[in-house]
Phi, psi and omega in degrees: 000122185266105180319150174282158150315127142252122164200215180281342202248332192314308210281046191238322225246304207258098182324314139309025196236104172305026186224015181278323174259056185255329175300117186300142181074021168273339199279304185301308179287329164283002175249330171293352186280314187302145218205049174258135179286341199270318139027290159069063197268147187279129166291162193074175170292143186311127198282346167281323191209177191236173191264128155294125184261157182283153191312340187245005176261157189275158202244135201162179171335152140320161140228139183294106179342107165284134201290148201262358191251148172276135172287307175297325140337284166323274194295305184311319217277309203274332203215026161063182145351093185253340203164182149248134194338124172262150178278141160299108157343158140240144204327134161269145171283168202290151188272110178297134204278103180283355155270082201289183175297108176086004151293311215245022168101188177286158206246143189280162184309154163285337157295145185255182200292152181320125169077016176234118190258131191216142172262133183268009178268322236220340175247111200275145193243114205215156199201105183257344158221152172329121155095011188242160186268130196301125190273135177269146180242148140301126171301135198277116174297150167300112174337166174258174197269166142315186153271101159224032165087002196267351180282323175280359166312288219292334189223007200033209221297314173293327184298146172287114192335146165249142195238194200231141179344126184287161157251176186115212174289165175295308155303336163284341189277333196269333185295302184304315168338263181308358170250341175309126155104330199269343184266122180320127168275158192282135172292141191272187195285150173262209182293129179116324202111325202288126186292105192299140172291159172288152174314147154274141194292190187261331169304311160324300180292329180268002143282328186285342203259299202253018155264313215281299148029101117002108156252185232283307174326251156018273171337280198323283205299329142314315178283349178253335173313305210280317195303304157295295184316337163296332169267330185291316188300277189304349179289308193295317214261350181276358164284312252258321163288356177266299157311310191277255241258355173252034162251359167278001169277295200307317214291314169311318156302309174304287170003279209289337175288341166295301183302332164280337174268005182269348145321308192290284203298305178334297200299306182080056181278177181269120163220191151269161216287339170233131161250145170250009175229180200204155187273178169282132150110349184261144171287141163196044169187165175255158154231146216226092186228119217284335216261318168293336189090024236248146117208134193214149171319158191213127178236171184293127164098139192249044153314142178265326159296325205268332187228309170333280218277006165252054164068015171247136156304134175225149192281155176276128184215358146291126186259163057269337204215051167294127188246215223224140213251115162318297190309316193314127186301338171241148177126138158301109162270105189259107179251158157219171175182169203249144193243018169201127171082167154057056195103289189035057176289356196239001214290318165291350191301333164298341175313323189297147188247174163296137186087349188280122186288179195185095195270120147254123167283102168250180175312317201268310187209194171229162213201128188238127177241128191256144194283142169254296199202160200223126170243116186292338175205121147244165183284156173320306155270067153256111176260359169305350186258006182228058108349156163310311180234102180321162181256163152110287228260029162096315204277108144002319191190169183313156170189211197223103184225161183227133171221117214251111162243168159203184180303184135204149339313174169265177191056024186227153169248024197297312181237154160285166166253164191210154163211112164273151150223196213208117176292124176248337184214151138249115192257134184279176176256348151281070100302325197098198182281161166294161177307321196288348180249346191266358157345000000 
């Protein structure tokens, strides 16, 4: 082993000779000479200065560094399938350096300063005046994407957007590498557009719980609000039975007791031949009124359960205001009946004119009353009007009369109505019916 030479020619020969780079741009070319793949040097020519070949490279065209790792390979092993494989650029030739070597001063080191660490994947190199030393820049990360929904088309609410292989240096790939599957996706949007709120802590949540509380106002004032619609709902359904359903009752009771005394009259049972008392609460007449439509049973008594409210006219047969039997030969034949609900046979009766017939059906005959006279409003205890010979109603002297009461006004019991007539005919019932009924 032979010491170096110094001399004038060495350091032009012998590469390990510091005075071999003493020459402006020897420094440049011999690190440009170097061809170590582990490096890991960017394909194409340097973008600061082009490259020079060293005294020991063969002399000829450039040619572009071929990269030493398969790309393709690389990416199925780390990030699978993606699409299809893009091909590599190919190398552009080199650019001629419109600064040659050493017009611009001495070059600056290619190293960065101690303790300041640079990636050559991640970092970009710019020269901004003539004579300035080359600045390393960061490289500018790319925006993230919007959110629009094509990941949940495709993989629904979880799956992870795909995104396409990174690029750059081997650090930058590992880096990219080593964060997949580990970086929190950004909360997505809710319904609206709208962002999900943050969780609440639990003192939050138990102040929002006793703010969300109703107070003892409030309440009270639900509970009487609720009180009332509970009474209005049963006041309606208790109009709704007062009016409506119990005259579809009456009308239905009535129906059948007309039809069992018009049986009993068939049957031709044994009785006497005139009966003049009857139990309370029993049918023993029709009552027939052509111009109301009216026909409804007329029973002993003026009960309100047992004969009014199931839709029957009842005779007065009680005393103090015991009346008179139609076969009588002298007497107020005294009816009541209800002139709102329960029927309501009597409801029109203010409608009757003078003349208007007003027909009773018995077992022995039918026995016809012509309408007289009318009093529209008395008080209740007036009993004066169903008298033998009423006081109000024109009649002079004893006869054979009929006087028909109800309420007034209506759907009120405050005062009575009062209607007389006058017996005109008596018919036996084999004869048939009167004229006023064979309409």
């Amino acid at each position: 082993m032979t010491s170096p030479r110094h001399g004038a020619g060495a350091g032009q020969d012998d590469p390990h000779d510091p005075r071999a780079y003493e020459d402006p741009g020897t420094f440049e070319a011999a690190v440009h000479q170097l061809a170590d793949p582990l490096n890991d040097p960017l394909p194409g020519p340097d973008p600061v200065a082009p490259r020079q070949q060293g005294p020991y490279e063969p002399q000829g065209p450039q040619q572009a560094p071929q990269e030493w790792y398969d790309p393709h390979g690389y990416q199925r092993d780390w990030y699978g399938h993606q699409g299809p494989v893009q091909q590599p650029l190919a190398a552009s030739p080199p650019t001629p350096d419109p600064y040659p070597p050493g017009a611009l001063g001495p070059a600056a080191p290619s190293q960065p300063p101690a303790g300041e660490a640079v990636e050559p994947a991640t970092e970009v190199f710019a020269r901004l005046d003539p004579g300035d030393p080359v600045v390393p820049l960061p490289r500018p990360e790319p925006e993230p994407e919007p959110y629009t929904g094509a990941d949940e088309a495709e993989g629904g609410p979880g799956a992870a957007p795909e995104t396409s292989p990174p690029t750059g240096g081997r650090a930058e790939r590992r880096r990219a590498a080593k964060g997949r599957g580990r970086r929190r996706p950004a909360p997505r949007p809710g319904p609206g557009g709208v962002a999900p709120a943050k969780p609440m802590t639990r003192m939050e949540a138990r102040r929002a719980a006793k703010a969300a509380k109703d107070s003892p106002a409030i309440v009270i004032s639900r509970g009487i609000g609720e009180l009332f619609i509970t009474l209005g709902v049963l006041m309606l359904l208790f109009v709704t039975y007062q009016l409506w359903w119990t005259n579809v009752r009456a009308d239905q009771i009535a129906g059948r007791e007309t039809h069992k005394i018009q049986d009993d009259w068939a049957k031709n049972e044994k009785a006497p031949e005139k009966q003049e008392a009857f139990e309370p609460g029993q049918g023993f007449a029709i009552i027939h009124i052509p111009k109301l439509d009216v026909v409804t049973p007329i029973a002993e008594g003026t009960s309100k359960e047992k004969v009014l409210d199931r839709g029957m006219v009842g005779h007065y047969s009680e005393e103090p205001l015991r009346t008179a039997m139609p076969s009588a030969k002298k007497g107020n034949f005294a009816l009541a009946g209800h002139r709102n609900t329960h029927g309501e046979p009597f409801r029109y009766i203010n409608r009757l004119k003078p003349g208007d017939p007003i027909v009773v059906e018995t077992r022995e005959a039918y026995y016809t009353y012509e309408m007289t006279s009318v009093l529209p409003q008395t008080s209740p205890s007036n009993v004066s009007v169903i008298a033998p010979v009423p006081k109000q109603s024109g009649f002079t002297g004893p006869g054979r009369y009929i006087t028909l009461t109800t309420c007034t006004p209506e759907f009120t019991s405050t005062y009575r109505l009062i209607v007389w007539g006058k017996m005109v005919d008596e018919r036996p019932r084999s004869k048939g019916k009167p004229d006023a009924l064979a309409d």
